[in-house]
Each structure stands twice: as structure tokens, then as C-alpha cells.
N, C-alpha and C positions, 0 to 999 in steps of 0.2 A: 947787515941786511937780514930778514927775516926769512925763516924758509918759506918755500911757497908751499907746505902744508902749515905750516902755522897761521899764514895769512888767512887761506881757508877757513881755519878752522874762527881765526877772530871775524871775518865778513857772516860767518853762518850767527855766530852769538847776536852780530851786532841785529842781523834783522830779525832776531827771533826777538830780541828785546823788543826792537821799532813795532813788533807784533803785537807783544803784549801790552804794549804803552795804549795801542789802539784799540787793543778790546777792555781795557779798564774803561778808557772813555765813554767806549760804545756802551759798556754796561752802565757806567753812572748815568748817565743819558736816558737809557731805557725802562734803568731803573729794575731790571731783573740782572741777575747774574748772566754773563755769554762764556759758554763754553768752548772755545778755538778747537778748530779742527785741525785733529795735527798735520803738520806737514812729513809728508813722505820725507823720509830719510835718503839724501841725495847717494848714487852711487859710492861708493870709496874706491877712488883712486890710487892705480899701481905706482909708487913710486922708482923709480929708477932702482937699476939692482944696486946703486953704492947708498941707497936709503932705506930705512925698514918703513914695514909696512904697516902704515896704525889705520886701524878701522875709526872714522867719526861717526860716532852717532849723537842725534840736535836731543838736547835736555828738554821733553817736552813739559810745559809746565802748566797742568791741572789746577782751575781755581779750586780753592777749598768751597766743596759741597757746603751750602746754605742747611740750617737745621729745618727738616719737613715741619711744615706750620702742624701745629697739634691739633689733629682730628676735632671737630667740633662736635658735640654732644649728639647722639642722636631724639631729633624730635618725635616724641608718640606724640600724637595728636588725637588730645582727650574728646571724647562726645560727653557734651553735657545734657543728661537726662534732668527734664525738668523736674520739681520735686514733687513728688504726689500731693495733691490737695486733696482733705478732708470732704467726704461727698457732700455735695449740694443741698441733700435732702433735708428740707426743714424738721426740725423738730416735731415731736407728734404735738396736736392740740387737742384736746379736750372738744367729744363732739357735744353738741348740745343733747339732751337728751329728750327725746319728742312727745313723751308716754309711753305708758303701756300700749302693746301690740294687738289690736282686737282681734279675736279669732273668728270672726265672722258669724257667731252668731248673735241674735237678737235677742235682747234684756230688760226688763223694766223691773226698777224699783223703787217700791215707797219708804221714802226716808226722808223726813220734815227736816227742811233749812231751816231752823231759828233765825232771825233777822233780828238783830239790837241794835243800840248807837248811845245812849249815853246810858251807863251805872252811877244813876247819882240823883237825889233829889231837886227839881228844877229849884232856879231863882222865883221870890215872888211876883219879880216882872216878867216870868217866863212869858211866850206869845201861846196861843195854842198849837201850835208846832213844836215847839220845845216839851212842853209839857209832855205832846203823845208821844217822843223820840225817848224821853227819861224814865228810866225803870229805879227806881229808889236799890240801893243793896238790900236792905233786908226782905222785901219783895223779888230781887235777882238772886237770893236764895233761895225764898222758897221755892223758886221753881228747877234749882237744879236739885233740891232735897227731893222733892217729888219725881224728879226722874230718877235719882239715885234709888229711890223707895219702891216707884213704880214698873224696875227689871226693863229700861233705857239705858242703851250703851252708847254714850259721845263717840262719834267715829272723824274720821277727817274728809275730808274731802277727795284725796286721793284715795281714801278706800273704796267711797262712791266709785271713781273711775275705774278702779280693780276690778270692782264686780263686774261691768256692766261692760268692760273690754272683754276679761278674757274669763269671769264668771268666778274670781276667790270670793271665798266665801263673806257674805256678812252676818254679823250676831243677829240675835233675834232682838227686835224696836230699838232698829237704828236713828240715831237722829244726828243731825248736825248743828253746830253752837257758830254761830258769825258776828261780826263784831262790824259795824260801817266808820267811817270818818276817820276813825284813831283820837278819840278826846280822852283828854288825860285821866279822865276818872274810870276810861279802861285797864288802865295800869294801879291805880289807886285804890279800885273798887272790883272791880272784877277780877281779874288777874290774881289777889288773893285767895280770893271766892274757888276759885277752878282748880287753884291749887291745893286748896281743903280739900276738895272734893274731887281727887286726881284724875281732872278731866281736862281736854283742848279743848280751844276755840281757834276760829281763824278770822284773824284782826285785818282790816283793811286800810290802811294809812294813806293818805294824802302827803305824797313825799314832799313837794315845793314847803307845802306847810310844815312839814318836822323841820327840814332845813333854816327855814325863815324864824325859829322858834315861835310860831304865834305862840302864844296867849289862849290856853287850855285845850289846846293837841299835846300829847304824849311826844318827848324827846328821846333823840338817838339811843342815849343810855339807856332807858326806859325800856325800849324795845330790843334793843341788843339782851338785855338782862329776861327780857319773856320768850324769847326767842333757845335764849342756851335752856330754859327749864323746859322747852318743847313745845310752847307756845305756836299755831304758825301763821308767819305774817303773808300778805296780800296785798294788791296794789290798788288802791283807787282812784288811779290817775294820779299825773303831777299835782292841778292844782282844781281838779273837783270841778271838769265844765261838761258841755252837753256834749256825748262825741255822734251825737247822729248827725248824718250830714255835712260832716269833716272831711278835708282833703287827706289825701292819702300823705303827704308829708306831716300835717300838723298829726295826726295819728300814731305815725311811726315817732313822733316828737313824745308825746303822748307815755306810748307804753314800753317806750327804750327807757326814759327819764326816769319811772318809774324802776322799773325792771332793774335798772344799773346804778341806784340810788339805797334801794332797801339791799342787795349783793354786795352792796359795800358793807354792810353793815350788821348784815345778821348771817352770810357768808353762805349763801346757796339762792338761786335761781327762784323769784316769785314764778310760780305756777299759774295762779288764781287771778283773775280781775274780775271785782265787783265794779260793774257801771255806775258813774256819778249817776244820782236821782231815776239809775236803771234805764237808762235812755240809751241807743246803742242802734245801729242798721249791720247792713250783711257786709260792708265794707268794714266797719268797727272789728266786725267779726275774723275776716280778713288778715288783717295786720298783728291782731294779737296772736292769732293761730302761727301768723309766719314768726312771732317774735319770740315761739316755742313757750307760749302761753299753753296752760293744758284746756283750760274750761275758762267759761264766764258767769256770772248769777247777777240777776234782773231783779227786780220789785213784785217780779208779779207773782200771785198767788198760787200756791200749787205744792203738789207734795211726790211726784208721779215723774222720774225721769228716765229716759233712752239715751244711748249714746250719740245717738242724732241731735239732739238734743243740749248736749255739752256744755255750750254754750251761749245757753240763753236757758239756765237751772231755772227754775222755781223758787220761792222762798215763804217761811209762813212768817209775815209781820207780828211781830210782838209789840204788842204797845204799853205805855206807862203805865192804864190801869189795869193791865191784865193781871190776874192772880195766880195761884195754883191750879185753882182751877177750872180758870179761863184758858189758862194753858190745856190743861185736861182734853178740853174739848175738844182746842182744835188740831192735837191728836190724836184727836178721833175719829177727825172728821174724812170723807172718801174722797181725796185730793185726787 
């Protein structure tokens, strides 16, 4: 038979076991670890004085601690600054340039347009329009020899407007040299002629017509090439019509076509429009003014201009027979 402290002491094992059998369960079940609360350690009982005395204490039996899951990363939580954008601000453009700045006072000067149109001997079926438009070369020299002889300084056109804006000075017997239509014997005949005798004119082309190549208008090359020797070109419209009494669209058609046709090509802003057959109203006026036109020159007679005036110049007609000193005269004459 067993002692009855032995007994004891295998009843305390057996339900510590039945204990721990049940918290494995509970744990797999829970699926965490459970940690049993221990049981109090039951009195120890005196054994009789013919027995000794053993203290039981119950094996309490601790699960093994699980390893603490590994701290996870701490998140900074990045701000993302959008990225600078390059400022908005467009690039600079080129403003147009409007002229010179008048300073307000009043100016008149006489300085004779020359008016030309063909340097060349007509055909002998010329009409008599042709005829009075054709100045032969060696007659369109003698008349720059006589200004050269006669103490006449060729000026341009924007010097006109110098003067009479803000009062630079002009030489003494100014005159100006113009050229109408752009026919090819400008380039062929003249053109030479001026460069002999180191002087401008200002050529007024009919740009549709250089484009389309007619048939004895002076071409691109042509003009590009009188243009670098300082030559200056001018617009006479696209294609040479009446512009009095024009809508304000077909105008702006007009003298952009123009303006953005000779800029391709000789590489700065026409200034000038000569009016086709000098025909022209206050709207014409208008549209060239806003299209950063500077001036405009007419047909009609006269040698005498104001800034008021601008645009709607004077010109002295040169015709086929004129001589040296038909020239003469009407240099002379009180315009």
C-alpha cells in the first residue's frame, strides 16, 4: 500500500497535468499563448510523529515565453512638395517699332519726291502710258549726274520723318529718289546707276507680283541683293488695286500681305506704302498707320511736307521726256 503522503503527492501531479493538457488546448484554439495562473500551493500536512515531515510544493510549469514580434519600422510620413515650375512668363517679343517720337513742335520741309517707274527704253508698241512712265538709262543718269554736280544730297525717307518729328538735321537740297511698281529694269537699270553714284532710292514692289514671277517685275533674289547694298524696299500693295473705299478687312489683307511678304525677304519691317495709282481715303490711312506703317506718298504734286501730313506725301512726277534740265526746273519750282 502506498503512503498517504505519496498518494497526495501523485493526486496533486496528476491534476496539474489535467491542467496543463487544458490550457495547451485553450491556447491552440486561441491561437495566442495562455498563461495558467498558478495554483496556490496546498497546506503541507503534519504527518504523524512515527513519519517525517516533507514539505510538497506543485511544479508550477511556465509556458515558454513566445519571442516579442520585431518592432516594425517607424513610418515618417514624407510631405511632398510639388516641384517648382519654371515661371509662366512668356518670353520677351520684339515690340513693333512706331517711329520716331514727335516732340511737339511744328515743321515743314521742302524736299522734292522724285516719282519713277520704268529705267528703260519703252517697246515700239509702247501705248502712251508706257512711254510717259519710261525714263531711258542714259537720260536716268543724267539726272542723277546733275544732282550729283548740282550740291543735291539723296536722303531717305525716314530722314524726312527725323526732321519733321523731332527736328535732326537735314543737308542743304534734299531730295528723295522713289521707285513705283518694282519692274525688273529697276534692278537692271537703275540699281546700277545709284550704286555708281553712291546713292538710295526707295523701290516699291507689288509683292503678289514678285511671288507669282510675272514677267518683267524684278524677283526675290533681285531684291534681297539691292536690299543688303542698302537699297530700301516699300510696299505697293499686294497686287496693285484701288484701296479707296476698301473694307477695313480687305485692307488689313492689303498691307499685312504686303508688310509680311517683303520681311521675309529683305529682313526688316517695310515702313513706306506707296498707294497703287495714289488712290487712298482716311480709312486706307487707318489700317496702314495701325499696321506700324510710318508714312504713305500719293501722286500728287508737291514738294512741301508737315507731319500732319505723313501720309498723304507729295511727289514730283518725272516723266520719260524729261531731261536734265527739265529736271532743273522743277526743282526749282515753289511747291
Amino acid at each position: 500500500m502506498c503512503h498517504p503522503v505519496q498518494r497526495l503527492s501523485r493526486l496533486i501531479r496528476c491534476s496539474l497535468g489535467i491542467m496543463l493538457i487544458g490550457l495547451t488546448f485553450a491556447s491552440c484554439a486561441s491561437g495566442s499563448p495562455v498563461t495558467p495562473t498558478p495554483t496556490a500551493a496546498p497546506e503541507p500536512r503534519i504527518a504523524s510523529s512515527t513519519a517525517a515531515v516533507v514539505e510538497v510544493r506543485p511544479t508550477v510549469v511556465t509556458p515558454e515565453p513566445t519571442a516579442a514580434p520585431s518592432p516594425l519600422p517607424a513610418v515618417t510620413a514624407t510631405v511632398l512638395s510639388p516641384t517648382p515650375t519654371a515661371s509662366a512668363t512668356p518670353a520677351p517679343t520684339a515690340t513693333p517699332t512706331r517711329g520716331p517720337t514727335p516732340d511737339g513742335v511744328a515743321r515743314t520741309a521742302k524736299v522734292p519726291i522724285l516719282m519713277y517707274h520704268y529705267i528703260s527704253e519703252p517697246p515700239a508698241d509702247a501705248d502712251i502710258y508706257r512711254k510717259d512712265l519710261s525714263v531711258p538709262p542714259a537720260r536716268f543718269e543724267s539726272h542723277l549726274r546733275y544732282l550729283q554736280e548740282h550740291g543735291y544730297r539723296v536722303i531717305t525717307l525716314d530722314d524726312l520723318l527725323a526732321f519733321l518729328a523731332y527736328g535732326k538735321p537735314l543737308p542743304d537740297r534734299p531730295v528723295i529718289l522713289t521707285f513705283d511698281d518694282g519692274y525688273e529694269d529697276n534692278y537692271t537699270h537703275a540699281f546700277p546707276l545709284l550704286r555708281q553714284y553712291g546713292m538710295v532710292g526707295h523701290f516699291f514692289i507689288i509683292s503678289d507680283f514678285v511671288n507669282q514671277r510675272r514677267s518683267g517685275y524684278m524677283t526675290w533674289p533681285q531684291i534681297e541683293e539691292m536690299a543688303a547694298a542698302g537699297q530700301r524696299i516699300g510696299s505697293h500693295s499686294r497686287d496693285h488695286p484701288d484701296l479707296k473705299g476698301k473694307s477695313v478687312d480687305y485692307l488689313v489683307w492689303q498691307a499685312l500681305g504686303g508688310l509680311e511678304a517683303i520681311q521675309e525677304h529683305v529682313g526688316y519691317h517695310p515702313r513706306w506704302i506707296s498707294y497703287p495709282a495714289g488712290s487712298y481715303d482716311d480709312q486706307t490711312i487707318a489700317v496702314y498707320r495701325s499696321a506700324h506703317y510710318w508714312g504713305g506718298l500719293s501722286t500728287e504734286q508737291g514738294a512741301t511736307h508737315t507731319l500732319e501730313q505723313i501720309f498723304a506725301l507729295r511727289r514730283v512726277r518725272v516723266r520719260g521726256t524729261h531731261t536734265a534740265a527739265d529736271l532743273a526746273a522743277l526743282l526749282a519750282l515753289d511747291w
